[in-house]
C-alpha positions in Angstrom: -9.8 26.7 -69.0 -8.6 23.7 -71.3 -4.7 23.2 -71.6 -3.6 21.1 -74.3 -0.1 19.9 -75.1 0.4 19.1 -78.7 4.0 17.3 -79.2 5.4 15.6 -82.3 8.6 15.5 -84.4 9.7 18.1 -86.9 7.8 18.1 -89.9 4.8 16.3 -88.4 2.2 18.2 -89.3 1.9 19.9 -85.3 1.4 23.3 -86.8 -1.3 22.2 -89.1 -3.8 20.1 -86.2 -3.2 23.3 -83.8 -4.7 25.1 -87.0 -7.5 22.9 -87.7 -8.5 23.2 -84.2 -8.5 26.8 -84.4 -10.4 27.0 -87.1 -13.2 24.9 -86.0 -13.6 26.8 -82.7 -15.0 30.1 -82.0 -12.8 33.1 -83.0 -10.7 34.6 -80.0 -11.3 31.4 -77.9 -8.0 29.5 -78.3 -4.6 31.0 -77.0 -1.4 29.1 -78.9 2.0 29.1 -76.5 4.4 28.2 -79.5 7.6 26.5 -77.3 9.7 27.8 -79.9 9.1 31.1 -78.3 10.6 29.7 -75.5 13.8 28.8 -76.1 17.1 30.1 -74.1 18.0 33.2 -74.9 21.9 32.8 -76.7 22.9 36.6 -77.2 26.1 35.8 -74.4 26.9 33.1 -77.2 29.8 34.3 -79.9 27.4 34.5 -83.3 30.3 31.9 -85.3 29.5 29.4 -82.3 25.4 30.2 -82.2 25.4 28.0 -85.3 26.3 24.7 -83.2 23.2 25.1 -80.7 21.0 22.0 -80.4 17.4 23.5 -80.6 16.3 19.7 -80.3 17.1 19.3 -76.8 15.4 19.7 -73.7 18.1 22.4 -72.3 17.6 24.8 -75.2 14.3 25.9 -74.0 13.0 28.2 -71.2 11.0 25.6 -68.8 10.6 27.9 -66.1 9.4 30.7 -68.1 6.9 28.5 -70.1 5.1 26.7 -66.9 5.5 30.1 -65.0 3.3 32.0 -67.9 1.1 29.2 -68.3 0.2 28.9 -64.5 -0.8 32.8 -64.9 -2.9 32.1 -67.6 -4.8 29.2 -65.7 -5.2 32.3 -63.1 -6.5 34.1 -65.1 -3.7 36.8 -65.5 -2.1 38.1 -68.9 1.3 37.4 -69.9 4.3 39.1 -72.3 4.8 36.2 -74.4 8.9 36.2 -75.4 9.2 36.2 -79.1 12.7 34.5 -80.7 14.6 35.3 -83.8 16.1 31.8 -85.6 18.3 33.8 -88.1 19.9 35.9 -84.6 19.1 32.8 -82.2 18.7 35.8 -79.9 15.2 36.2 -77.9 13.6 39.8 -78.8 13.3 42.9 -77.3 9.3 42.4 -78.3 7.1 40.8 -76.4 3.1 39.4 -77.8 0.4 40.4 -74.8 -1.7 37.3 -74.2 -5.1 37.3 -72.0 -6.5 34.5 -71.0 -8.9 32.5 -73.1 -10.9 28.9 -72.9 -8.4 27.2 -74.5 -4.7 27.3 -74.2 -2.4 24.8 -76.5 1.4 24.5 -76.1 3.0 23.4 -79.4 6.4 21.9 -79.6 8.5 19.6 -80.2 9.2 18.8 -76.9 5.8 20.0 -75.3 5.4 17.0 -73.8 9.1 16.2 -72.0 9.3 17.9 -69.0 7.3 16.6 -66.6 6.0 20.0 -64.4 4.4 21.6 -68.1 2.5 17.9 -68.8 0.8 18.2 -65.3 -0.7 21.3 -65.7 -2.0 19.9 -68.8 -5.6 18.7 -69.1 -5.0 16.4 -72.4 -1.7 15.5 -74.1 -1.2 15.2 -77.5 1.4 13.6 -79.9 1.1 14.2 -83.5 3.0 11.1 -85.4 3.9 11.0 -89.0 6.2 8.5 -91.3 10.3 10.0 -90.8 10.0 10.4 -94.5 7.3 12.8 -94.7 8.6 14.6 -91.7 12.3 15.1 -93.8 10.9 15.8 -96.8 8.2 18.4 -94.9 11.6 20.0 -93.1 13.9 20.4 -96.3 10.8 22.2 -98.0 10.2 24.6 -94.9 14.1 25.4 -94.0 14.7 26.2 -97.7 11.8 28.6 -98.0 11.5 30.1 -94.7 14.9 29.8 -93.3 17.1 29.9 -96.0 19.0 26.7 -96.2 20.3 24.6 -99.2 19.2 21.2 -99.1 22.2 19.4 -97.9 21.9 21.9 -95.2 19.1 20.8 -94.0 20.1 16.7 -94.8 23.4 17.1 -93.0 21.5 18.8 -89.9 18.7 16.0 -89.9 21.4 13.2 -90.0 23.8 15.1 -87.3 20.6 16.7 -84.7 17.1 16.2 -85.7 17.0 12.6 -86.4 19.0 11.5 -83.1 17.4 14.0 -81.2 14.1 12.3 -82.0 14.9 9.1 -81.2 16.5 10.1 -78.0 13.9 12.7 -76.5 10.7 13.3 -79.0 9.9 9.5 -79.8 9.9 8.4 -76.5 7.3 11.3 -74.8 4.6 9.4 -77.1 4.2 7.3 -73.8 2.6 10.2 -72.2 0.1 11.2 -75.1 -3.5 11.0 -74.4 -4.1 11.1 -78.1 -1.9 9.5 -80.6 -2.9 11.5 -83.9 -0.6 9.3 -86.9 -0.4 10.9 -90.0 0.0 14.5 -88.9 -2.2 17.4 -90.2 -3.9 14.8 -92.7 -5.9 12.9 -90.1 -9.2 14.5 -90.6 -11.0 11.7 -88.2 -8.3 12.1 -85.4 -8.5 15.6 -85.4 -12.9 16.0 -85.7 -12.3 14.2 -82.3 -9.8 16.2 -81.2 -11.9 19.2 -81.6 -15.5 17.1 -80.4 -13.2 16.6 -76.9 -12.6 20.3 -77.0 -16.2 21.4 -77.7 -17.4 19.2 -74.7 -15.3 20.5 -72.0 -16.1 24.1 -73.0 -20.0 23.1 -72.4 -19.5 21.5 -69.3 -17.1 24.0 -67.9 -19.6 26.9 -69.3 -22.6 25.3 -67.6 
């Protein structure tokens, strides 16, 4: 089994390299442990206050949980991944069954800050992109999907996201095996992303 952290500000184009690899890969040989499914559960939290969370910072997220499921995974045991509503910042009664496969990736913001999850990873990843794109990327996404207005979304970036970055996302690009800079558009950076992947699934098959 392969376990790959892939890390990178908002808006960086994370979802779309975990894609890519998917896509070049055999079907049903990649497992994705999204970190935002993850995060503390905040139903013990009054709803007018849930609205002041910081989703951006290492405590908002289930650690324990995370390295726990992923260490079952490496043993070759299935997990109940949690699944998270953003519009109830509740975790869900639901749960996603996950059995083990070749390659498991955890995607987040943070994936590669805590320190226990990196070492149980084989190859660390941090996807880079110009702060620019990435806002722009994030007002598109939280107007569409998540129903902000775009000074929503500006006042939160100037307030959380873009502090939050500089304080705990930028600085885990130090423990990156692979810097991939402009995000999902990188076609060279991610063909060797996915060349890395296809070699270790030989040698670990032979």
């Amino acid at each position: 089994m392969l376990i790959i952290g892939i890390a990178g500000g908002t808006g960086s184009g994370k979802t779309t390299v975990v894609q890519k690899i998917i896509e070049s890969l055999p079907a049903g040989e990649v497992v994705l442990l999204p970190q935002d499914s993850y995060y503390k559960d905040s139903s013990h939290v009054p709803i007018e206050e849930r609205q002041f969370i910081n989703f951006d910072h290492p405590d908002a997220f289930d650690w324990t949980l995370l390295s726990k499921q992923l260490s079952m995974l490496k043993d070759g045991k299935s997990i109940e991944q949690p699944t998270y509503s953003y519009i109830t910042c509740t975790r869900q009664p639901e749960t996603i069954h996950i059995e083990p496969r070749d390659v498991v990736i955890v995607e987040g913001i943070l994936a590669l800050c805590d320190a226990k999850l990196r070492s149980q990873m084989d190859l660390k990843v941090f996807v880079d992109a110009d702060p620019d794109e990435r806002l722009i990327r994030v007002i598109s996404r939280d107007v569409i999907e998540r129903g902000r207005t775009a000074e929503m979304v500006m006042e939160r970036y100037t307030r959380v996201l873009k502090p939050m970055h500089l304080q705990f996302i930028e600085p885990t690009k130090r423990y990156a095996d692979l810097i991939v800079p402009q995000g999902g558009n990188n076609k060279v950076a991610i063909d060797i992303l996915t060349m890395y992947i296809e070699k270790n699934l030989k040698l670990n098959k032979k």
